[in-house]
PDB file of N, CA, C and O in Angstrom, chain B, residues numbered from 101:
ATOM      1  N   UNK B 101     129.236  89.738 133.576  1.00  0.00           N
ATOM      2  CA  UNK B 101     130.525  89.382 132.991  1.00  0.00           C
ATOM      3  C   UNK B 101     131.618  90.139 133.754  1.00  0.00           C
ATOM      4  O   UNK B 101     131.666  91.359 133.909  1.00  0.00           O
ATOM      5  N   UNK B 102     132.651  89.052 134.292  1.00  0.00           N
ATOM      6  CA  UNK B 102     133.833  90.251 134.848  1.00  0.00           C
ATOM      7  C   UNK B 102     134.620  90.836 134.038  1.00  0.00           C
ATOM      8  O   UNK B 102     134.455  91.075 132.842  1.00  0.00           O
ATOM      9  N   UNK B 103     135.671  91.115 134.857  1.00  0.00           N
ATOM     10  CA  UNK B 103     136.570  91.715 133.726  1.00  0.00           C
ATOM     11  C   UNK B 103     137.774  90.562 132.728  1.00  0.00           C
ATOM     12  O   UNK B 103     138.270  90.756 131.618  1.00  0.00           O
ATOM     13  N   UNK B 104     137.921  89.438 133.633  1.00  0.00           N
ATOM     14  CA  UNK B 104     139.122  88.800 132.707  1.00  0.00           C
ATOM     15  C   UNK B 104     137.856  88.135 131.660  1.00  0.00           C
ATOM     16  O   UNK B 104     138.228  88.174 130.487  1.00  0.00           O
ATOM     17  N   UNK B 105     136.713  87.649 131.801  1.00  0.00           N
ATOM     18  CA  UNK B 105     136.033  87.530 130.569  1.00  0.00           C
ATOM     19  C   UNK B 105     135.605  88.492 129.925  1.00  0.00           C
ATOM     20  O   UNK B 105     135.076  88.191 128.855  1.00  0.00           O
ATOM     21  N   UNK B 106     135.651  89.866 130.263  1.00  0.00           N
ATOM     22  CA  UNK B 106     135.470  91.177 128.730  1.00  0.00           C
ATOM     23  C   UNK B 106     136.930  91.111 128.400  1.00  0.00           C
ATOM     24  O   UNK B 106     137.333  91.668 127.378  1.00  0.00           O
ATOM     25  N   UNK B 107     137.776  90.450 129.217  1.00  0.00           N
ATOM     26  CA  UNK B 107     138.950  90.803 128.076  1.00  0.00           C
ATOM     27  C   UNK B 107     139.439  89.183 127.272  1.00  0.00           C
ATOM     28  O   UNK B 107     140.302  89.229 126.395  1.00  0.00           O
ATOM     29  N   UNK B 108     138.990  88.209 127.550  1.00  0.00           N
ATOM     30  CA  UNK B 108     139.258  87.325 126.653  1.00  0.00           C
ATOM     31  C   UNK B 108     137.978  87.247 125.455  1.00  0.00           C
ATOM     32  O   UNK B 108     137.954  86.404 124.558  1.00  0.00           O
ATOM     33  N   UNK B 109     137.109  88.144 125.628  1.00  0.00           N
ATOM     34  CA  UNK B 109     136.114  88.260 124.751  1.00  0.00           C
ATOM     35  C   UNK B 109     136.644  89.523 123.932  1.00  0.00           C
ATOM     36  O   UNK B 109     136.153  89.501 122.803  1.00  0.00           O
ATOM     37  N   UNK B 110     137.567  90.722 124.152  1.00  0.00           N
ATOM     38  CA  UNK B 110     137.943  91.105 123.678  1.00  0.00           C
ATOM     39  C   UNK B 110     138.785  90.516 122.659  1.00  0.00           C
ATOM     40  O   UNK B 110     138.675  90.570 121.434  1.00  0.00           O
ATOM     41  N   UNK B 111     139.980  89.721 123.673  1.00  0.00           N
ATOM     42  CA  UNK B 111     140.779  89.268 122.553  1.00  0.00           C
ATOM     43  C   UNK B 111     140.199  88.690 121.235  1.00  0.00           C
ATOM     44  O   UNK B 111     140.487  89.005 120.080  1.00  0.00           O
ATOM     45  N   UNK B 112     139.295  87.748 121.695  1.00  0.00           N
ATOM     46  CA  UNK B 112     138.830  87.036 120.670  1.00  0.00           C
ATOM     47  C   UNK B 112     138.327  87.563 119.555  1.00  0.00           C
ATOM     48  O   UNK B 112     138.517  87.109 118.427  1.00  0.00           O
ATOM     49  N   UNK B 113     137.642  88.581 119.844  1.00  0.00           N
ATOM     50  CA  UNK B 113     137.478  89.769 118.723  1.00  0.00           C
ATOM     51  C   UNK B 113     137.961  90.382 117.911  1.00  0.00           C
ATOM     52  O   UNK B 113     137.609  90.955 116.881  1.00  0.00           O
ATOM     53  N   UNK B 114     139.416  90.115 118.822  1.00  0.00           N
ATOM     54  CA  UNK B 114     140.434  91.332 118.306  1.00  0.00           C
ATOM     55  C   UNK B 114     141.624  90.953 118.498  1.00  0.00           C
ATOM     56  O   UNK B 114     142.336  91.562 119.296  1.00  0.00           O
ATOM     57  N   UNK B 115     142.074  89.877 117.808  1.00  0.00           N
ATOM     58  CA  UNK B 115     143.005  89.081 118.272  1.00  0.00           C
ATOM     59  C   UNK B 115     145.024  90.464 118.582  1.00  0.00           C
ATOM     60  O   UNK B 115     146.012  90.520 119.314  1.00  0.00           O
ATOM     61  N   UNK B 116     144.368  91.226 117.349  1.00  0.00           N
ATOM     62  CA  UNK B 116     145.787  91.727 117.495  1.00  0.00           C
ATOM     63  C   UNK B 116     146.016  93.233 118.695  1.00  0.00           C
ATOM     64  O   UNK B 116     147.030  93.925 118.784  1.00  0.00           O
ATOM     65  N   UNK B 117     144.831  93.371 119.420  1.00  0.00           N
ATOM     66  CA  UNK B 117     144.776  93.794 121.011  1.00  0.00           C
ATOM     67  C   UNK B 117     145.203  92.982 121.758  1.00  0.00           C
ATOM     68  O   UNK B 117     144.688  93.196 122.855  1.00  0.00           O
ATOM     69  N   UNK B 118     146.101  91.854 121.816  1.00  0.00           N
ATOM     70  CA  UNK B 118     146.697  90.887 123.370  1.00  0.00           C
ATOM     71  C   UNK B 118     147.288  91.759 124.015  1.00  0.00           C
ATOM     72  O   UNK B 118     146.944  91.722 125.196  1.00  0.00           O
ATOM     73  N   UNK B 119     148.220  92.743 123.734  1.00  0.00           N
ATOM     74  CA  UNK B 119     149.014  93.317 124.695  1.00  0.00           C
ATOM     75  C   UNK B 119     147.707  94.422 125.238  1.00  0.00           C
ATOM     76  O   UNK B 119     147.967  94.387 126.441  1.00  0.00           O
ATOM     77  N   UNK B 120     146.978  94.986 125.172  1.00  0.00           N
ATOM     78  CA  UNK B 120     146.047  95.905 125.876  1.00  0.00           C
ATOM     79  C   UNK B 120     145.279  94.718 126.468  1.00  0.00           C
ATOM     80  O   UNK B 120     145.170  94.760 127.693  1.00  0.00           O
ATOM     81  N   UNK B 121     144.847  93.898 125.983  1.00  0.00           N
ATOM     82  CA  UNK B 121     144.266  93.260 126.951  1.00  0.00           C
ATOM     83  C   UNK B 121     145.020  92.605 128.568  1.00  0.00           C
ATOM     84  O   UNK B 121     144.640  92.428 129.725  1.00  0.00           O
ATOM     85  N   UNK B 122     145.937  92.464 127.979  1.00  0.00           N
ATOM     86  CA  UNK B 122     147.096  91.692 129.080  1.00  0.00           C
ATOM     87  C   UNK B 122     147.257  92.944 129.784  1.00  0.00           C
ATOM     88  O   UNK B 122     147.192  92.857 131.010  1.00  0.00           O
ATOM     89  N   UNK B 123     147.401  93.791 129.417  1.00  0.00           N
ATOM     90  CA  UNK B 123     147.448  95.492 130.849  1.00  0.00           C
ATOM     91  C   UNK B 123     146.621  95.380 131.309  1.00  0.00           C
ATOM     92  O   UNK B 123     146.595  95.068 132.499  1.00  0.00           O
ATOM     93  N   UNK B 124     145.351  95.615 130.468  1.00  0.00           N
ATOM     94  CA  UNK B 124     144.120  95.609 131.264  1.00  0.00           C
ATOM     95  C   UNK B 124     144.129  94.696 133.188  1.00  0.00           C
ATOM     96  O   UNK B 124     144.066  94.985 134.382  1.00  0.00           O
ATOM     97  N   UNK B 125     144.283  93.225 132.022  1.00  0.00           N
ATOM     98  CA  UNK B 125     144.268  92.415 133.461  1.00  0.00           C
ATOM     99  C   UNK B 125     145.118  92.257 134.726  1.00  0.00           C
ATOM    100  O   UNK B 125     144.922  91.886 135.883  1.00  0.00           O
ATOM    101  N   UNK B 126     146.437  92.826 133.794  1.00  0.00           N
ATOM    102  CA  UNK B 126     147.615  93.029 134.912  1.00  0.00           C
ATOM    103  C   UNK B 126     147.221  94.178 136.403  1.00  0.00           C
ATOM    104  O   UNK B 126     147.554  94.099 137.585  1.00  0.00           O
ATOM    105  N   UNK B 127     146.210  95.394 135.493  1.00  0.00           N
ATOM    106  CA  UNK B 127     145.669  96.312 136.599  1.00  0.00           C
ATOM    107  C   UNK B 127     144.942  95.439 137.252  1.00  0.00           C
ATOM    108  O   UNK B 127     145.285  94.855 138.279  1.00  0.00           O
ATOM    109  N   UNK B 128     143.658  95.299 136.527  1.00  0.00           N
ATOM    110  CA  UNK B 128     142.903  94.550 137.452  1.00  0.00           C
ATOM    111  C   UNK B 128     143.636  93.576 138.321  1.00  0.00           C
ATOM    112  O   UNK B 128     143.235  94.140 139.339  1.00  0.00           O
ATOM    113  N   UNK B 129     144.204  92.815 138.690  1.00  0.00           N
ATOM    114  CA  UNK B 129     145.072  91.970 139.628  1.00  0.00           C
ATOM    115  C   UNK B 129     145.655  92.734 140.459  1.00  0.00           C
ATOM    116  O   UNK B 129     145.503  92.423 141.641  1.00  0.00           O
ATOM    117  N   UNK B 130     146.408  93.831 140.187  1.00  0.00           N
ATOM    118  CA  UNK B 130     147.217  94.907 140.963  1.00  0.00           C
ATOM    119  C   UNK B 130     146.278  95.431 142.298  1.00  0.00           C
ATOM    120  O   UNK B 130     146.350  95.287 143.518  1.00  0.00           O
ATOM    121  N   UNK B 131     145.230  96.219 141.212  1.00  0.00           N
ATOM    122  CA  UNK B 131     144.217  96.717 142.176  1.00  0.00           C
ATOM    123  C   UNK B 131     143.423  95.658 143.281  1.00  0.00           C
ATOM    124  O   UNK B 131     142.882  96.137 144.277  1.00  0.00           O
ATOM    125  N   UNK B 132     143.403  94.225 143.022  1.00  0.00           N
ATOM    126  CA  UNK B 132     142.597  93.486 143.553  1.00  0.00           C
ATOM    127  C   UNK B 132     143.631  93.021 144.644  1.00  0.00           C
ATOM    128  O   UNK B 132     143.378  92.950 145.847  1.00  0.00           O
ATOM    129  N   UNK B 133     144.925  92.691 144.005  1.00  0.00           N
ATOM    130  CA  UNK B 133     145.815  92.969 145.612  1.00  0.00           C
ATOM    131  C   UNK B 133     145.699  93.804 146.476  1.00  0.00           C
ATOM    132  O   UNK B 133     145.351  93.718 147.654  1.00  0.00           O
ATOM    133  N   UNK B 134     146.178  95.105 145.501  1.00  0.00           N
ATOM    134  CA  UNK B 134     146.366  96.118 146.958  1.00  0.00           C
ATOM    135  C   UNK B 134     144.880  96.401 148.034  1.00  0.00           C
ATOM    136  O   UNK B 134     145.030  96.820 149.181  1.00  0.00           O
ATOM    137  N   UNK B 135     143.415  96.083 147.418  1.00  0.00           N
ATOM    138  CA  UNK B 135     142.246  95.642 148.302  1.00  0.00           C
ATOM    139  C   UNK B 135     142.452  94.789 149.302  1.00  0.00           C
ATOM    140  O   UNK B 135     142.191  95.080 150.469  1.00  0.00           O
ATOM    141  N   UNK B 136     143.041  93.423 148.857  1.00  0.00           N
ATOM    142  CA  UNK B 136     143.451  92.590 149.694  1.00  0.00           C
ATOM    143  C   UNK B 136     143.973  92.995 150.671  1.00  0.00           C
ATOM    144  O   UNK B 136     143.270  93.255 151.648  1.00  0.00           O
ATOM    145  N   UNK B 137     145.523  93.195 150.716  1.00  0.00           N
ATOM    146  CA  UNK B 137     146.220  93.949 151.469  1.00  0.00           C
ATOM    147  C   UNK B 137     145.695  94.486 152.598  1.00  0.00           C
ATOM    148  O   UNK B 137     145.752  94.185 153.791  1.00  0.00           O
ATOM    149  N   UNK B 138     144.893  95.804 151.636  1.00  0.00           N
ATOM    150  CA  UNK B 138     144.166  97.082 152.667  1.00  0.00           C
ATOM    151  C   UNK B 138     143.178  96.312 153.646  1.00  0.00           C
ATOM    152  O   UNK B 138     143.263  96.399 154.871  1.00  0.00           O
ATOM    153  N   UNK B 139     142.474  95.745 153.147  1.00  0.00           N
ATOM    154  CA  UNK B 139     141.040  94.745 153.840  1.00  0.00           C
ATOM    155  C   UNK B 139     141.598  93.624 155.132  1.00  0.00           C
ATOM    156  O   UNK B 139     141.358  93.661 156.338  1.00  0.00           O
ATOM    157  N   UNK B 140     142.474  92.592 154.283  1.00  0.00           N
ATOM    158  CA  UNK B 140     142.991  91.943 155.510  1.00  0.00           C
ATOM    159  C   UNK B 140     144.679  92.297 156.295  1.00  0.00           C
ATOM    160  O   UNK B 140     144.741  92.279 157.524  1.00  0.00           O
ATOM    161  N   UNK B 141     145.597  92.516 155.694  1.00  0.00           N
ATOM    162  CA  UNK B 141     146.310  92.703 156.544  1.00  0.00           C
ATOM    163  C   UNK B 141     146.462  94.055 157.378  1.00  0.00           C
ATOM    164  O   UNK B 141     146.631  94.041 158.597  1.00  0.00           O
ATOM    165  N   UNK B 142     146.393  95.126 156.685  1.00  0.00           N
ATOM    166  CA  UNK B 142     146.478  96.811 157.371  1.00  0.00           C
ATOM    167  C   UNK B 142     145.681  96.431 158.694  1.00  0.00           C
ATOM    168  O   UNK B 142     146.036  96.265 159.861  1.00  0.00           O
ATOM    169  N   UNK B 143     144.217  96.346 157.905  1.00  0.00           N
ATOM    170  CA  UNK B 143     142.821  96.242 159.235  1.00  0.00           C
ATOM    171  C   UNK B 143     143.368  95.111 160.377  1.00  0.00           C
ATOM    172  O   UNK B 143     143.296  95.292 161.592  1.00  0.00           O
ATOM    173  N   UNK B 144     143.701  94.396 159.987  1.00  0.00           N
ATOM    174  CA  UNK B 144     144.282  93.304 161.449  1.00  0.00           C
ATOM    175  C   UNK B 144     144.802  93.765 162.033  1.00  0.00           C
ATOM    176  O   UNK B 144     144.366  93.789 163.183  1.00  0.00           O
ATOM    177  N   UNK B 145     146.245  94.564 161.748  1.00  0.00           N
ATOM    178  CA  UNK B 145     147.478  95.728 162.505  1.00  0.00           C
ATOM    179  C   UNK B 145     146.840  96.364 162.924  1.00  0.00           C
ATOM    180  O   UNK B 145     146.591  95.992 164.070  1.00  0.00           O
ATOM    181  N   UNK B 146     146.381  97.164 162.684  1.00  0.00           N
ATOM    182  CA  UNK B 146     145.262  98.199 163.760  1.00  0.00           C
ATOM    183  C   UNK B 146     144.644  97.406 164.617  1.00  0.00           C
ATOM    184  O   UNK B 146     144.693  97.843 165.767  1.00  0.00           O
ATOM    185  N   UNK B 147     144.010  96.280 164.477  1.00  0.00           N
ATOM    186  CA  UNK B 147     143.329  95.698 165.510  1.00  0.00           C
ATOM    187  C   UNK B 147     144.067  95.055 166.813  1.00  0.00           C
ATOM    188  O   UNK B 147     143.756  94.995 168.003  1.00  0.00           O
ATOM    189  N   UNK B 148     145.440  94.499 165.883  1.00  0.00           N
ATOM    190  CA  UNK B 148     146.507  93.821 167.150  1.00  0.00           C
ATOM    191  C   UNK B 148     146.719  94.922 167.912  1.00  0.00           C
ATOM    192  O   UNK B 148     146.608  94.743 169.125  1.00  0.00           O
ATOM    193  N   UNK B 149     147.109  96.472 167.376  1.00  0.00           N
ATOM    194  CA  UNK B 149     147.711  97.577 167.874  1.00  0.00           C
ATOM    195  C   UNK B 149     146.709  97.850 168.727  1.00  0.00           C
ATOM    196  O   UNK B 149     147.024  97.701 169.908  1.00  0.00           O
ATOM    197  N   UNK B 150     145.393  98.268 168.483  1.00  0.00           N
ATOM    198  CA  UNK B 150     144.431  98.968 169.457  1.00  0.00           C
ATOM    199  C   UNK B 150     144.482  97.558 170.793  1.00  0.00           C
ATOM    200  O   UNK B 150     144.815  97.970 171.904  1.00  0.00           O
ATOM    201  N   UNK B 151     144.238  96.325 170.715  1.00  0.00           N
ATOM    202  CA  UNK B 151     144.356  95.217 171.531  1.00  0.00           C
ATOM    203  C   UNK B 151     145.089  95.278 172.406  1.00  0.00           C
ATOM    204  O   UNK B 151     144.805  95.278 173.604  1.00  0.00           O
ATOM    205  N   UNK B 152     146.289  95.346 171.840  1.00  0.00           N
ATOM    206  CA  UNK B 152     147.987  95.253 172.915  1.00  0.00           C
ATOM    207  C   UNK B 152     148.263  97.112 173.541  1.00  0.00           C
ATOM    208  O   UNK B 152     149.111  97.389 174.389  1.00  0.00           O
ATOM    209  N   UNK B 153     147.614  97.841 173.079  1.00  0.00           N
ATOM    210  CA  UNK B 153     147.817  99.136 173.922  1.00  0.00           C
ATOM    211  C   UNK B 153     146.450  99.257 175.214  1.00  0.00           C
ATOM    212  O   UNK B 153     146.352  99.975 176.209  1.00  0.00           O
ATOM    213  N   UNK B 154     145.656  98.339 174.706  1.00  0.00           N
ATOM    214  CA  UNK B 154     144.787  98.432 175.794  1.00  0.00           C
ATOM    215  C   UNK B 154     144.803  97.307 177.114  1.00  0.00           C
ATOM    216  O   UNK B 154     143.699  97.121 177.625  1.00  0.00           O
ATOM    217  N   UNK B 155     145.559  96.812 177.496  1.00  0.00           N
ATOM    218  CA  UNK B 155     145.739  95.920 178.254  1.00  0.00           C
ATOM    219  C   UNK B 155     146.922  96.647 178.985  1.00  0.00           C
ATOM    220  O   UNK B 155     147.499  96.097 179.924  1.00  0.00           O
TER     221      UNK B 155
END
């Protein structure tokens, strides 16, 4: 189970937790960007950079 289904299984449980649940997922998204980010764009820049200084 990921996380946006422990938290709509939360809600459902617990209907009057929406706003903790809605943080919850707002991190999770945050954090799963800034991975993104780090993984594909940073790592590419370094790669164009090491590329174009070596030629």
């Amino acid at each position: 189970m990921n996380i946006h289904e422990q938290c709509l299984l939360r809600y459902l449980t617990h209907p009057d937790e929406l706003s903790y649940a809605t943080e919850i997922l707002k991190l999770n998204n945050q954090i799963l960007e800034q991975k993104f980010v780090v993984k594909n764009i940073i790592a590419n820049m370094s790669l164009i950079n090491y590329t174009k200084n070596v030629k």
